[in-house]
C-alpha positions in Angstrom: 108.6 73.7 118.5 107.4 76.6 120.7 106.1 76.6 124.2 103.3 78.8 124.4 103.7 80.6 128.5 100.3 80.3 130.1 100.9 85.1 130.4 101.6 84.5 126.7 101.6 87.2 124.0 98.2 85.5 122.7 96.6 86.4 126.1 95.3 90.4 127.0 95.1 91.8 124.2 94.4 95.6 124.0 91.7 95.8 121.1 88.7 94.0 122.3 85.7 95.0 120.5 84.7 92.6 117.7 84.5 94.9 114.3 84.9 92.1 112.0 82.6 88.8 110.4 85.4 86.2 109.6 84.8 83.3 107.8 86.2 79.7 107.2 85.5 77.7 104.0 88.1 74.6 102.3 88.5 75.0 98.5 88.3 71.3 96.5 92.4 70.9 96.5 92.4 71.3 100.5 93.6 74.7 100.7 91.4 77.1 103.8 90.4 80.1 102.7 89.2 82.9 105.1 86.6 85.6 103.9 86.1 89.0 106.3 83.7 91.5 105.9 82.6 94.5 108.5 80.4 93.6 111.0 77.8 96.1 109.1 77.9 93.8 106.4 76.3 90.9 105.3 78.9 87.9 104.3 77.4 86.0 101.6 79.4 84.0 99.7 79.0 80.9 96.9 81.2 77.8 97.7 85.2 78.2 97.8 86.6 77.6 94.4 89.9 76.6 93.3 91.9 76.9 89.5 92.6 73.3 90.4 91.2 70.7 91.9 94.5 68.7 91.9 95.7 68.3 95.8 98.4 71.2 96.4 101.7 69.3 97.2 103.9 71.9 98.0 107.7 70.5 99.1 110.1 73.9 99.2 113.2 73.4 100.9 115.9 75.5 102.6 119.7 75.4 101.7 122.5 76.9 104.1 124.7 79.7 102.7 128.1 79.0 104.5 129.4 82.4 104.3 126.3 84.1 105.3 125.5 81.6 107.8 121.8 82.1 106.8 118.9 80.0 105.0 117.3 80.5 101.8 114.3 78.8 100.4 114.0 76.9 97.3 110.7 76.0 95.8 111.6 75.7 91.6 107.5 74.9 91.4 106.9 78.9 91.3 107.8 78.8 88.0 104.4 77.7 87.2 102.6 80.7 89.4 100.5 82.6 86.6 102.3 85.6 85.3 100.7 88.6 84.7 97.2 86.9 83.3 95.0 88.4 80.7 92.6 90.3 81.8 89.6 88.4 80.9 91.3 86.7 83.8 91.7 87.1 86.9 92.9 84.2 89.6 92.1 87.2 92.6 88.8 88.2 91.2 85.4 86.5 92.2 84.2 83.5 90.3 81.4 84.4 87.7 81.9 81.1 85.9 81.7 77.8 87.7 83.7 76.5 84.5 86.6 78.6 85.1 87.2 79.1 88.8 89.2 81.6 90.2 90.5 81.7 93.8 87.9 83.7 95.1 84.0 82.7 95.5 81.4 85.3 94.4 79.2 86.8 97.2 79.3 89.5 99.6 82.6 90.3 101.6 85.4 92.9 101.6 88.9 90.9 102.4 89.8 87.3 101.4 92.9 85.4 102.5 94.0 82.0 101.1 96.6 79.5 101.4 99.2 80.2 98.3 98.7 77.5 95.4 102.4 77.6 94.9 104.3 78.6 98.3 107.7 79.0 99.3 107.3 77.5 102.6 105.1 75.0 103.8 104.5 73.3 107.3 104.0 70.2 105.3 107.5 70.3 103.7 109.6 67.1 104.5 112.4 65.3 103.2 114.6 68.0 101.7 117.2 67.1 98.8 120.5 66.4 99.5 123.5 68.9 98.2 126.8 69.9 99.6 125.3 72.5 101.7 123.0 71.1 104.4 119.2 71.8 103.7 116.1 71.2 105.4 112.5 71.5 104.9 111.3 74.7 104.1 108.9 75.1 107.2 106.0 78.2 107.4 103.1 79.3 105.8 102.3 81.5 102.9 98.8 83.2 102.3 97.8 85.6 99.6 95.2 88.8 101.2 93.3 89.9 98.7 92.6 93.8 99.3 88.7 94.0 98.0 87.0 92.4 95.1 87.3 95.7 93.1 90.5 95.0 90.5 90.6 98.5 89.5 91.5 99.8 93.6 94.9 99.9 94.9 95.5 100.1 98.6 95.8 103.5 98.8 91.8 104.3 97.0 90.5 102.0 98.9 88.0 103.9 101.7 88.9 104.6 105.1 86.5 102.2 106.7 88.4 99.6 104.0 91.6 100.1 105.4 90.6 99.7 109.1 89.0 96.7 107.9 92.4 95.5 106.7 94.2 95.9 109.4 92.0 94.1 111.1 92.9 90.9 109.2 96.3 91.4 109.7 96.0 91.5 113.2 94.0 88.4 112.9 96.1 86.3 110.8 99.4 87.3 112.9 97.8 85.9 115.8 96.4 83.2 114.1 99.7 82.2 112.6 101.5 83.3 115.1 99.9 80.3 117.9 100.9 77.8 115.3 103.8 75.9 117.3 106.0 76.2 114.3 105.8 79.3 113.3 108.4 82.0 114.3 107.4 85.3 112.9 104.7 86.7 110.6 105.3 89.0 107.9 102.4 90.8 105.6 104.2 92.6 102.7 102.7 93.9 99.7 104.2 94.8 96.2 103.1 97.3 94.2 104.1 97.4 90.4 105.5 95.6 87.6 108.9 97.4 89.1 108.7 95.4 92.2 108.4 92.1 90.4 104.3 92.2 90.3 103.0 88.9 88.7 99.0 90.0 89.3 98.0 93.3 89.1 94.8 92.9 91.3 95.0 94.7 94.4 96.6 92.1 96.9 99.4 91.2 99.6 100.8 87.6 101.1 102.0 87.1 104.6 104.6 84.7 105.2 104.8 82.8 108.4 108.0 81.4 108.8 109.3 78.8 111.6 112.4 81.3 112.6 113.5 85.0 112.7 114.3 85.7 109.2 117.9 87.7 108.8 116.7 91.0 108.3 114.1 91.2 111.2 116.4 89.2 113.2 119.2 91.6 113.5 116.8 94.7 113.9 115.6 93.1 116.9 118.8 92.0 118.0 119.7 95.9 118.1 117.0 97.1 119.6 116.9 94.3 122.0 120.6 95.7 123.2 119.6 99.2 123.4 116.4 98.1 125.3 118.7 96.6 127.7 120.9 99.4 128.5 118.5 102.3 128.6 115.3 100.4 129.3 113.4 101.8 126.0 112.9 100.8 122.8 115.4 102.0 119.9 112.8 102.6 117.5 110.8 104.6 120.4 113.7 106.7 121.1 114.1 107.4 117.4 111.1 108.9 116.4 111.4 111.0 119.8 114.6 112.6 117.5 112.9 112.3 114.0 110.5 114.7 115.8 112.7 116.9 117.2 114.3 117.4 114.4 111.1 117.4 111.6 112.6 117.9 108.3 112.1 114.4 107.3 108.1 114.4 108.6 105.9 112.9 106.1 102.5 112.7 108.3 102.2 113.2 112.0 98.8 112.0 113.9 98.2 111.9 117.4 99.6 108.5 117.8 101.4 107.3 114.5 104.2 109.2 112.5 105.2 108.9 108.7 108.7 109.8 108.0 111.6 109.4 105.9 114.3 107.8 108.3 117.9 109.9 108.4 119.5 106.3 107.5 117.3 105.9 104.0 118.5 103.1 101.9 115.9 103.7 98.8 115.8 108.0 97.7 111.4 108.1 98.7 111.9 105.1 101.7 109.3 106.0 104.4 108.2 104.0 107.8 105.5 104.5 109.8 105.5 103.6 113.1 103.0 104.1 116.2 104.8 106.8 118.4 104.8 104.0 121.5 106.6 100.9 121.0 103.7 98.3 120.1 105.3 95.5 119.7 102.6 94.0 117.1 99.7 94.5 115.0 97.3 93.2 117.3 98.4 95.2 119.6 96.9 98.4 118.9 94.4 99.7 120.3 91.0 101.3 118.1 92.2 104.8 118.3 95.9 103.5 117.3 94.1 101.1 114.4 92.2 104.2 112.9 95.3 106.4 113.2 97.5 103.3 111.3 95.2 103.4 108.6 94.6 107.2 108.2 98.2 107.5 107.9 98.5 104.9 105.7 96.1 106.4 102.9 97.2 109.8 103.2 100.8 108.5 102.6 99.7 106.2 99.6 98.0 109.5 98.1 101.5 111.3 98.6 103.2 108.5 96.8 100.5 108.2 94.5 100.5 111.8 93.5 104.4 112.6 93.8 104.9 112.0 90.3 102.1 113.4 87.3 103.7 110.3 84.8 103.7 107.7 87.6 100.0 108.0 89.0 100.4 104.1 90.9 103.5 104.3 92.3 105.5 101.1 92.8 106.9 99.9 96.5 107.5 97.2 98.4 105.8 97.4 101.9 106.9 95.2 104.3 105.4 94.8 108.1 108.2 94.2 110.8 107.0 93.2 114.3 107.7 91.0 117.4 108.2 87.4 116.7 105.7 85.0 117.5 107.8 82.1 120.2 105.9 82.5 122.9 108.0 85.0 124.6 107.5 88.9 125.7 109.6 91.3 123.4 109.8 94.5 125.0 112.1 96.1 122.7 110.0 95.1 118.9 108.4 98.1 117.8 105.9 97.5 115.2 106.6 99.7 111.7 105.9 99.4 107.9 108.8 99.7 106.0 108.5 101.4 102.3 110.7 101.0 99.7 110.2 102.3 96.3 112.4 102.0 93.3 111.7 105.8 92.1 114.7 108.6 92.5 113.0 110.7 89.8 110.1 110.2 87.4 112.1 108.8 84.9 114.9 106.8 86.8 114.9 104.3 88.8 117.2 103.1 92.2 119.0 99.6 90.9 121.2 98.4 94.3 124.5 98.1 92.4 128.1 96.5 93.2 128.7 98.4 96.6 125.0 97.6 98.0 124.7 93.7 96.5 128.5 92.6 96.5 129.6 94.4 99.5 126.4 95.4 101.3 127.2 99.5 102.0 124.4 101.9 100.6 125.4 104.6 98.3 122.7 107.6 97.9 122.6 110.2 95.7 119.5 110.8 97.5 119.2 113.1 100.9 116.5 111.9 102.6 116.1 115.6 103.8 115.4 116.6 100.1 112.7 113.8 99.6 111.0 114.0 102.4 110.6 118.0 101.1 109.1 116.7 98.0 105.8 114.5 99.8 105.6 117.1 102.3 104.5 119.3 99.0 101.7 116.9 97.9 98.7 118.1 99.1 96.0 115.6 100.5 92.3 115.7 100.6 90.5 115.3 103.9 89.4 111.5 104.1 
């Protein structure tokens, strides 16, 4: 459990202006659900439904991989999670028929964000199965953000004002998660596509909260932690000062975010953006910075969406890495979206083989310098 510093990273926030309504209701099996709208809007809503009304006991655990030294979590309920529904039905659409309830109410609201019916970690997890690795309760929280009502948008169509609106919420939940004593780190991610494993098709992400540093985050910050410590910047900083330089990997530049294709791509279209300063968080940017993020952001899911003629919503998996949330200041975290899609050509697909799986090394067949050519060449409307 956390101590929370009384100059914590909760406390002096940049973004102070209040842009957002915000919402509390409990659905009938004890789940909170959290509806946001602009502050130019109205929120109406009907009362919070649920699919069930059945109490949501939730138990995943974690089990030790020796070799790795790292957890993984185990939660065999999933299998239950719907799969790719009908579309006479909808779990992440608003209710129209008290007799079959959805997750979402009807009414008047742009975002929604609920506790997940079937999550892989829970703060209420307890007594973990024994095996002959050790395993422990799988500790966090795991909420589903439902983009918009509108089932036939994707991230990327949404409007402007939407996507401001968005990132909004993720700055919220982070820091609401994020003063939870037992919670570590907050991740928002979103997949895209039945390529990426997509079991609903409505527009939608999930944040997992988890109650330590996962692997993958962990050992980026332990890198740029050591490079913040011998040159007194951040690595990430210093890195898109050289992606600059150098240009030929650009994918959209703004006064104070940048879209590029990194020189170490693991996945043939792989793009991050990044504010150019280190920001160690979402809710740390500021409004200019907030309305840059999400200008960048469409105009790179219109390059994506419009790379390929025969793949008009293109599949990724977007992934949010930024400073961890234990009550201490991380100076070298630099807040970026990481984008990997599966695509190396319209008709093929990037599979991690033997060498990336079984021994870890990427292979690419890929230059980074010759797709980043290829969205550079997709011209984008003015939004």
């Amino acid at each position: 459990m956390k101590e929370i510093p009384s100059s914590s990273w909760l406390q002096d926030r940049p973004f102070k202006e209040v842009t957002v309504q915000k919402k509390e209701l409990l659905k009938p099996d004890g789940r909170k659900l959290w509806l946001y709208s602009s502050v130019n809007t109205p929120l109406e809503h009907g009362p919070a439904p649920s699919p069930s009304s059945e109490a949501v006991n939730a138990n995943p655990h974690l089990r030790w991989h020796p070799l790795r030294g790292e957890w993984g979590t185990y939660a065999g309920y999933r299998q239950n999670r719907p799969f790719l529904p009908p579309d006479n039905y909808n779990p992440l659409a608003p209710t129209t028929n008290a007799e079959f309830p959805t997750e979402l109410p009807s009414g008047n609201y742009d975002v929604a964000v609920f506790q997940n019916r079937f999550p892989s970690l829970s703060l209420e997890a307890h007594s973990p199965p024994e095996s002959i690795v050790p395993t422990a309760p799988g500790k966090g929280e795991c909420e589903v953000v439902v983009f918009t009502q509108d089932s036939k948008q994707s991230l990327g169509t949404l409007p402007l004002e939407h996507i401001k609106l968005l990132i909004d919420v993720w700055a919220d939940r982070y820091s609401e998660l994020g003063s939870k004593p037992d919670i570590q780190y907050v991740m928002p991610f979103e997949n895209r596509g039945v390529e990426m494993g997509v079991t609903l098709h409505h527009p939608h992400g999930q944040i997992y909260a988890y109650d330590h540093v996962p692997p993958v985050p962990a050992l980026e910050l332990e890198n740029q932690k050591k490079h913040f410590e011998a040159y007194g910047r951040g690595l990430l900083e210093d890195h898109i000062r050289a992606e600059l330089e150098d240009g030929s990997r650009i994918v959209v530049d703004s006064e104070t975010m940048l879209a590029f294709i990194p020189a170490f791509a693991r996945y043939p279209y792989e793009v991050w953006l990044a504010p150019k300063r280190a920001a160690p968080s979402i809710a740390d940017l500021t409004h200019l910075e907030r309305d840059d993020f999400a200008r960048v952001l469409k105009t790179l899911l219109y390059k994506y969406d419009h790379l390929f003629e025969a793949r008009p919503l293109f599949p990724y998996l977007m992934v949010m890495h930024q400073a961890p949330t234990d009550g201490f200041e991380h100076p070298e975290a630099h807040l970026h979206l990481e984008f990997y899609p599966p695509y190396r050509t319209p008709d093929k697909l990037k599979y991690l083989a033997g060498t990336e799986l079984g021994a870890g090394l990427v292979a690419m067949d890929n230059l980074p310098e010759n797709t980043a050519k290829d969205l550079q060449a997709v011209v984008v409307p003015e939004f």
